[in-house]
N, C-alpha and C positions, 0 to 999 in steps of 0.2 A: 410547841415545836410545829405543830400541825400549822397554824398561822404563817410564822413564817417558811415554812417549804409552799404552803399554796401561793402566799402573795411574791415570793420567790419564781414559782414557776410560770404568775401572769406577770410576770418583768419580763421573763424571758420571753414567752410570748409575744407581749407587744415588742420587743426591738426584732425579734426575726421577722415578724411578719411587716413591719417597718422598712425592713432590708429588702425582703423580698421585692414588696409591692414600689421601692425606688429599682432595682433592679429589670424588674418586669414592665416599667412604665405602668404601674396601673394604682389604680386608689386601695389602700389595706382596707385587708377585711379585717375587724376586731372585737369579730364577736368570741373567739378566744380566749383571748384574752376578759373582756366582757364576762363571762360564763365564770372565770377565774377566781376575776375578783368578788364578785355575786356568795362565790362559794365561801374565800376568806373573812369575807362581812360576816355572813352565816357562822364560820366559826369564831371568830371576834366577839360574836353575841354570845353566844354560846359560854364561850371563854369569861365572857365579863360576867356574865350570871350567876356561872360556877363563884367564881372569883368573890362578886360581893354575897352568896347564900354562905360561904365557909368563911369567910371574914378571912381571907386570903389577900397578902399582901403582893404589890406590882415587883414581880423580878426584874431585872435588867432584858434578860431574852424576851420579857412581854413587852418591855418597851419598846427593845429592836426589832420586833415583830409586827408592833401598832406601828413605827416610824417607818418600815418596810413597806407596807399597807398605802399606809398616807401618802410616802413619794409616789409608789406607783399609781396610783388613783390618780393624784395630780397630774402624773404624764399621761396618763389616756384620757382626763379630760381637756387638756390643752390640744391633744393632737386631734379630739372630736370635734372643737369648736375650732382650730385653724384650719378644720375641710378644705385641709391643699389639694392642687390638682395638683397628680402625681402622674399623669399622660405626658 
């Protein structure tokens, strides 16, 4: 559960500060988000390690937790390498 509430809470992250920084004319800061997901990886290893040392098999909430993960990673790396100007 820990998985998905962190990679839950850098999705949130990156769309507010998304919001913001078109609101305010300025370019997002996403290290937030950044720091976020860092942490979800962290426990995703974590997770996986446990997982294969007990010969513990994939739930569905680790799936939608890994799938959770992946979208959002995806969206902050698209928004990193489209370096829009938001001026």
């Amino acid at each position: 559960m820990q998985l998905l509430v962190t990679a839950g809470t850098a999705k949130n992250s990156l769309y507010q500060e998304l919001t913001a920084a078109r609101v305010q004319h300025r370019q997002p800061d996403l290290t937030s988000c950044h720091d976020q997901l860092l942490t979800a990886h962290k426990v995703q290893t974590q997770m996986m390690a446990k997982m294969a040392a007990t010969d513990l098999s994939m739930s569905v909430l680790v799936s939608h937790a890994m799938d959770t993960l992946m979208a959002v990673q995806g969206n902050y790396e698209l928004i990193e390498v489209l370096n829009l100007d938001w001026s």
